[in-house]
C-alpha positions in Angstrom: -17.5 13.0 12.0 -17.8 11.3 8.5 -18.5 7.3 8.9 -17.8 5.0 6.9 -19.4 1.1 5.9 -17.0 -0.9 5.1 -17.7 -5.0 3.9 -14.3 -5.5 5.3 -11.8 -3.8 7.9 -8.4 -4.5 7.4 -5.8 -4.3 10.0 -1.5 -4.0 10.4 -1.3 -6.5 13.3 2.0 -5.9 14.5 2.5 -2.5 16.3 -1.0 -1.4 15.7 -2.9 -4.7 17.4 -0.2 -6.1 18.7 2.5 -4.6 21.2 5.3 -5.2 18.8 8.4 -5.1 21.3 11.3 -5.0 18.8 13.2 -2.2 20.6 13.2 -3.5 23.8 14.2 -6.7 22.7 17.1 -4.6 21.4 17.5 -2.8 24.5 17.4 -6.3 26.4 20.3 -7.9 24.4 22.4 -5.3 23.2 23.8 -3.1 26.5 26.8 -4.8 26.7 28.0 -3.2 23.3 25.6 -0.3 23.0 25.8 2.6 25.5 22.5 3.9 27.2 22.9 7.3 25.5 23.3 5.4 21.9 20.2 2.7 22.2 17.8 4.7 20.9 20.0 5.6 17.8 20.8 2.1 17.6 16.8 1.4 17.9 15.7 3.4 15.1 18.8 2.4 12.2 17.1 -1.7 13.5 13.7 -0.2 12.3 14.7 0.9 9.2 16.9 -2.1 8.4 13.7 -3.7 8.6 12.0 -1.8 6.7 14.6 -2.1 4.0 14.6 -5.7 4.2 10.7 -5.8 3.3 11.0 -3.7 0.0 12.6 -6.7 -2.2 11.2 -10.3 -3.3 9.8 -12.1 -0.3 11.7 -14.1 2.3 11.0 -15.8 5.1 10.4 -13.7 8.6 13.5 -15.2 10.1 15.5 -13.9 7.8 14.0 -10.6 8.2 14.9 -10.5 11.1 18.3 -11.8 11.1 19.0 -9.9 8.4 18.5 -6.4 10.0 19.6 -7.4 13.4 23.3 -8.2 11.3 23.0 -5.2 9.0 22.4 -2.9 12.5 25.9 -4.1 14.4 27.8 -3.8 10.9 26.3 -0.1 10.6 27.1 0.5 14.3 30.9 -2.0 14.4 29.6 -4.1 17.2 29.6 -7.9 17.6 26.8 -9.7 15.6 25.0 -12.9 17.5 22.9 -15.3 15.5 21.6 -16.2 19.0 20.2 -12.6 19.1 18.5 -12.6 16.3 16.9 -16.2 17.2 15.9 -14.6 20.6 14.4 -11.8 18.9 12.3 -13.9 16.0 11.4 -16.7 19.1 9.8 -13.8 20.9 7.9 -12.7 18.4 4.6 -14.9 19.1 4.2 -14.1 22.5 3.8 -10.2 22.1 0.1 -9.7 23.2 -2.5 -6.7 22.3 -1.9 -3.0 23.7 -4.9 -2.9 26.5 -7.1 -0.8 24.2 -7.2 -3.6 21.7 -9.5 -5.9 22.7 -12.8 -4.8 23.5 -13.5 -2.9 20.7 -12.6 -5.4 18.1 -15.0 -7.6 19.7 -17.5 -5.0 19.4 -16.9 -3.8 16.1 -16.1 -7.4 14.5 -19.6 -8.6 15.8 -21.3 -6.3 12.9 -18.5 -6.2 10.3 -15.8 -8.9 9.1 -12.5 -8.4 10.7 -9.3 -9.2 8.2 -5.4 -9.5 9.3 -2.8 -8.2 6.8 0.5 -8.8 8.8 4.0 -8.8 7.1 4.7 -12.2 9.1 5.5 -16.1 8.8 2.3 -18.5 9.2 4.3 -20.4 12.1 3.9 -17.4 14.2 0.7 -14.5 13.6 -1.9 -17.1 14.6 -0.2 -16.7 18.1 -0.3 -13.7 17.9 -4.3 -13.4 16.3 -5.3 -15.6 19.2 -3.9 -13.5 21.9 -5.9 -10.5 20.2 -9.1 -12.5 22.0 -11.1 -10.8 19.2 -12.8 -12.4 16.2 -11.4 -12.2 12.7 -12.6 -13.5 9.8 -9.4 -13.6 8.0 -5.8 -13.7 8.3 -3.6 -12.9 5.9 0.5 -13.0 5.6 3.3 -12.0 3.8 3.8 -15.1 3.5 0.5 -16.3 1.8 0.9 -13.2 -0.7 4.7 -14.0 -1.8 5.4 -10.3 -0.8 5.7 -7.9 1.8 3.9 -4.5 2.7 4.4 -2.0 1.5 4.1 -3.3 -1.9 1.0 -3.3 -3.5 1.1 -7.3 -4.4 0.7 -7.6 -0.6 -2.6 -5.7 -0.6 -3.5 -7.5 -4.1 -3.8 -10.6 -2.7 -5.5 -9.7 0.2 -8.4 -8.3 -1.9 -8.1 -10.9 -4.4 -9.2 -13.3 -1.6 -11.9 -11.2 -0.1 -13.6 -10.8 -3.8 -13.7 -6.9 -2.5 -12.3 -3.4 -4.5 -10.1 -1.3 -2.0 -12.9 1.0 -2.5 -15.1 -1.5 -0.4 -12.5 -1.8 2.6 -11.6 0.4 5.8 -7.4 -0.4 6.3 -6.0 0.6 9.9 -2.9 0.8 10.7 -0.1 2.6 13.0 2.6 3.3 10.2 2.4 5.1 7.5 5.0 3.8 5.4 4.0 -0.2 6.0 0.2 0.7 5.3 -1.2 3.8 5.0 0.7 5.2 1.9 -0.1 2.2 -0.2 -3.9 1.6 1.1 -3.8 5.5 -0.2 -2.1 4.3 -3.5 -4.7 1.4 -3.8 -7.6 4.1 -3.0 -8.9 2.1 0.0 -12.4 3.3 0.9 -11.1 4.7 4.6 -7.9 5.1 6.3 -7.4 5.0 9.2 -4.4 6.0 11.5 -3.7 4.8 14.8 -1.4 7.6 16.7 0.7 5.1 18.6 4.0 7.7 18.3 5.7 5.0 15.9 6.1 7.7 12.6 5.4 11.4 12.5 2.1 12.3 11.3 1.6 12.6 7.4 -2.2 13.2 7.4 -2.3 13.5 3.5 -2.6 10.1 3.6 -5.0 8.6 5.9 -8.8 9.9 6.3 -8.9 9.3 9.7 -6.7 9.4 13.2 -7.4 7.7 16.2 -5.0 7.8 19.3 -6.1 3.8 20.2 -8.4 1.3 18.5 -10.7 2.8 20.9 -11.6 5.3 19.1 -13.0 2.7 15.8 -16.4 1.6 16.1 -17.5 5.3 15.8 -16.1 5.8 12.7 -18.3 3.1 11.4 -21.4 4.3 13.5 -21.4 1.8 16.2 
């Protein structure tokens, strides 16, 4: 196995760190207008609204949020709450790590600088960071960069604060088209791709696959 030294590795918090719980918050508040056999339908158009909502000038998280959450009922001709859509973005902090998170952050970030890169509000990731329980050097928002991933200018701004070249940093993440196309677009150093069963595998673009964050410190040798 090739390793890699990085001065920095970046991380996607949200669904890659953190068990990001965006569909079963759907699944909670939606059953009285969507059917059993339609959730998961409904589930994925919510993900993609997202993502869409992401790809133009900033905004704040909670209108993310709002935003898709009302775009998914129009799409599907079902009521549209603003109470779900607070639920949803209230929730958001208290998502903690999937179990193989923890323990090899700590391990890892004790010889090389953690770094956050999370398309989130500053109100809410440093829940979320603390709940990791692992050390990180830096955490960095969508909000702090004026832009979200997967644009570049997100990325740009993270570098431009660690005084690094993508070249110099490893970037994990669980979704290829938040992260791991544009880290490939920058020419990150290493990529790495955590198999969490969000997206289909596009291996072109990472260097690496892991099935948990397990499976990290020996792609840097530890």
């Amino acid at each position: 196995m090739s390793r890699f030294r990085p001065k920095y590795i970046t991380f996607d918090c949200y669904g890659t760190l953190t068990n990001f719980q965006m569909s079963p918050m759907a699944r909670k508040l939606f059953p009285d207008r969507i059917t059993p056999e339609q959730m998961e339908e409904f589930c994925d158009d919510f993900r993609g609204y997202r993502l869409d909502e992401v790809l133009g000038d900033w905004k704040p998280y909670r209108e993310v949020v709002r935003n898709s959450v009302a775009r998914t009922c129009k799409l599907w001709g079902v009521e549209f709450r603003e109470s779900d859509a607070e639920e949803i973005y209230a929730a958001v902090p208290t998502w903690g790590p999937h179990p193989d998170v923890t323990e090899p952050l700590r391990r890892v970030g004790k010889e090389i600088p953690l770094v956050i890169l999370s398309n989130a509000d500053n109100a809410q990731i440093h829940q979320n960071v603390e709940l990791l329980g692992a050390p990180f050097a830096h955490v960095f928002t969508a909000e702090d960069a004026n832009a979200y991933k997967p644009r570049l200018q997100a990325f740009e701004y993270m570098l431009d604060q660690l005084g690094v070249g993508p070249e110099d940093c490893m970037h994990v993440s669980s979704s290829y088209r938040y992260d791991q196309m544009s880290a490939y677009d920058l020419g990150m150093g290493a990529r790495v791709f955590v198999a969490r069963g969000h997206e289909p595998a596009l291996p072109h673009y990472a260097t690496h696959e892991i099935k948990d964050i397990g499976g990290l410190p020996a792609l840097v040798g530890l």
